[in-house]
C-alpha positions in Angstrom: 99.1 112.3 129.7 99.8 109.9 126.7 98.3 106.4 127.7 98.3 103.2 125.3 96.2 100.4 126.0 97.5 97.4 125.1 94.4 94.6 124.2 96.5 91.2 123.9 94.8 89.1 120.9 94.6 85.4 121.5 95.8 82.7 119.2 92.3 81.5 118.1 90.1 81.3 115.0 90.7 81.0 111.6 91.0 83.8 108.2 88.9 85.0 105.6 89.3 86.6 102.6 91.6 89.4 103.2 90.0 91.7 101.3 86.4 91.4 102.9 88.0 90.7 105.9 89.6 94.3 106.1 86.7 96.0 104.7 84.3 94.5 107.4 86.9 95.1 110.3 87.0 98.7 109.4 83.2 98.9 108.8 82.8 97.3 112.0 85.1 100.0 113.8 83.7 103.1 112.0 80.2 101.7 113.2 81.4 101.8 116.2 84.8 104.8 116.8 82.5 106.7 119.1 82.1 103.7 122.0 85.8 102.6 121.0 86.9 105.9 121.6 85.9 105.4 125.8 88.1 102.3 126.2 90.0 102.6 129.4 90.5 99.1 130.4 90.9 95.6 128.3 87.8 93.7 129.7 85.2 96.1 129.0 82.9 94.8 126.2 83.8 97.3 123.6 87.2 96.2 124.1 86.4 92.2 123.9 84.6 93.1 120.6 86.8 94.9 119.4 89.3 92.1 119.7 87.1 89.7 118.4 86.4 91.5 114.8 90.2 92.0 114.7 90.9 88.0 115.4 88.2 87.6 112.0 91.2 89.3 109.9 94.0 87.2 111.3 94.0 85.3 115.0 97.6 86.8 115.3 97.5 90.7 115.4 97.3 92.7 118.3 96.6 96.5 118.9 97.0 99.0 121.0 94.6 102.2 122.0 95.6 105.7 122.6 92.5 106.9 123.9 93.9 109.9 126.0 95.7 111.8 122.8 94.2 113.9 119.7 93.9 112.5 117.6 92.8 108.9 119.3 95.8 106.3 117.9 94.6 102.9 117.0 98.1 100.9 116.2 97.6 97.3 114.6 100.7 95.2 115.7 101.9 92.3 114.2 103.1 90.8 117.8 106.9 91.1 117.0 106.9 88.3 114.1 107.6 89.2 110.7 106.0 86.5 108.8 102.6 88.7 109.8 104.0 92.2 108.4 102.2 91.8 105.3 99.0 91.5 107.2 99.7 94.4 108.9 100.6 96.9 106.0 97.5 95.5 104.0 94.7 96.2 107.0 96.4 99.7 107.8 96.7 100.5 104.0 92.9 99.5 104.1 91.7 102.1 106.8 89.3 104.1 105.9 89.5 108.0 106.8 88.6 108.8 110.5 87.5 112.0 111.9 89.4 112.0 114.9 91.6 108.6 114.4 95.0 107.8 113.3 95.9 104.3 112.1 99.4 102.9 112.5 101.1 100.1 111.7 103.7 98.7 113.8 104.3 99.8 117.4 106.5 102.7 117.0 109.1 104.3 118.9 108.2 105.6 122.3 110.0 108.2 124.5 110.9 105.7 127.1 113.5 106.0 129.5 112.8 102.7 132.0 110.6 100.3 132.5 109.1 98.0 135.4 109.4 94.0 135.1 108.7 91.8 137.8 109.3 94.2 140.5 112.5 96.1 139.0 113.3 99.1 137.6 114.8 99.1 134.4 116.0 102.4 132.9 117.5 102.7 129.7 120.9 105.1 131.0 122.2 101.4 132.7 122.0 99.2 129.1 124.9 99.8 127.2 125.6 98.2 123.7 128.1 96.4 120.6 126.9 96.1 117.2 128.4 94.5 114.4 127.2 95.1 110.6 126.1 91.8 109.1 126.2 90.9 105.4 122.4 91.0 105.4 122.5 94.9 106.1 121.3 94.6 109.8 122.9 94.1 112.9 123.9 91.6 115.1 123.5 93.4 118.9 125.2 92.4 122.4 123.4 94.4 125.2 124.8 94.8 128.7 122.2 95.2 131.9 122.3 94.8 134.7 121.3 91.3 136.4 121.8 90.2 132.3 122.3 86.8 133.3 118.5 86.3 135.0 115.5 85.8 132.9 113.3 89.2 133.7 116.6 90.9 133.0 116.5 89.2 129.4 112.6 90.2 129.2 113.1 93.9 130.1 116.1 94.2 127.6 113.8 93.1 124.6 110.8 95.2 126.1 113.2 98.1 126.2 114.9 97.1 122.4 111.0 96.9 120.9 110.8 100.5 122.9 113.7 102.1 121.5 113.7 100.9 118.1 110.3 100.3 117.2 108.3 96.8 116.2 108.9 97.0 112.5 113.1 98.0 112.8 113.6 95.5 115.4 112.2 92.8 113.5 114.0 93.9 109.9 117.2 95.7 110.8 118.4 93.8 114.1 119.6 90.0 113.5 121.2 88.2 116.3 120.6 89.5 120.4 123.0 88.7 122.9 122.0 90.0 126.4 124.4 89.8 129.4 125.2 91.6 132.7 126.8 95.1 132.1 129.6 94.0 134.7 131.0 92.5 131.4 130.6 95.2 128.8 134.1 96.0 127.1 135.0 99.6 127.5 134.0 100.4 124.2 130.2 99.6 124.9 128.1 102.0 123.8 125.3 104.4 125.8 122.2 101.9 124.7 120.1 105.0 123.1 122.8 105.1 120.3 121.8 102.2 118.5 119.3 104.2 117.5 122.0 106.1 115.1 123.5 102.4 114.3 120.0 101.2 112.7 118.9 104.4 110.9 122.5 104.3 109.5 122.1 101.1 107.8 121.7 101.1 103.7 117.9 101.0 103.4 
């Protein structure tokens, strides 16, 4: 079964040179792929480490594991704000090859149909969608869910829209989100997974 571990990165610390920054982060991880590798749960000590040599690149980043898979999936993320994608691209281009690792950057697209938030269900089959072109060659998106109005509705929506569409697309491609309850989507609202087609058909 495919599992990501999520390690949240906090807001601490300073930078250093980005180039010996990135080269001792990856040093630091080839030393130690093996021990990374066994990471099940975010508080182990690997884990903390692991967090800690990331925060000496830039305080911001997060990652997530794939421990379960083969090859074992280490994806750097930039935590959903743009002004760190250069960062991101520059560590990942930086990886060294890994016998048993793939490095990505950005959280990608998962095969997702629902998702749990504070007690609920979400599944992707309620959300339906609008999208409007903008002169900027993304999108500006209304989504309609139900309970739209509340604020775990609101959080699920973009937890689902980072799901569907992927860190990097939803931060370049989508402009302006409106969420409300799908009791007032017109009847021209679209099935949710479609915007899928709507971003991958905008001019590149």
């Amino acid at each position: 079964m495919r599992k990501l571990l999520a390690i949240a990165v906090l807001l601490i610390g300073g930078t250093a040179d980005a180039d010996y920054a990135d080269q001792r982060f990856w040093t630091w991880f080839g030393e130690h792929a093996k021990e990374i590798g066994t990471i099940t749960k975010g508080d182990e000590p690997i884990a903390e480490a692991l967090v800690a040599e990331l925060q000496k690149v830039d305080p911001g980043l997060t990652l997530e594991l794939g421990t379960t898979m083969s090859p074992k999936e280490l994806i750097i993320s930039a935590a959903g704000i743009a002004g760190r994608f250069p960062t991101v691209k520059r560590l990942v281009a930086a990886a060294p090859k890994m016998p048993g690792w793939k490095v990505i950057a950005f959280r990608p697209r998962k095969n997702l149909d629902a998702i749990d938030v504070a007690g609920r269900t979400y599944k992707m089959s309620e959300l339906r969608f609008l999208a409007a072109a903008t002169p900027e060659r993304k999108v500006d998106v209304a989504i309609f869910a139900p309970g739209g109005d509340d604020k775990s509705t609101r959080f699920a929506v973009y937890l689902l829209l980072d799901t569907l569409l992927g860190e990097y697309d939803v931060e370049t491609r989508v402009a302006e989100v409106e969420v409300a309850d799908v009791k007032r989507a017109p009847a021209e609202a679209r099935p949710f997974k479609e915007l899928v087609k709507v971003v991958d058909s905008l001019p590149r």
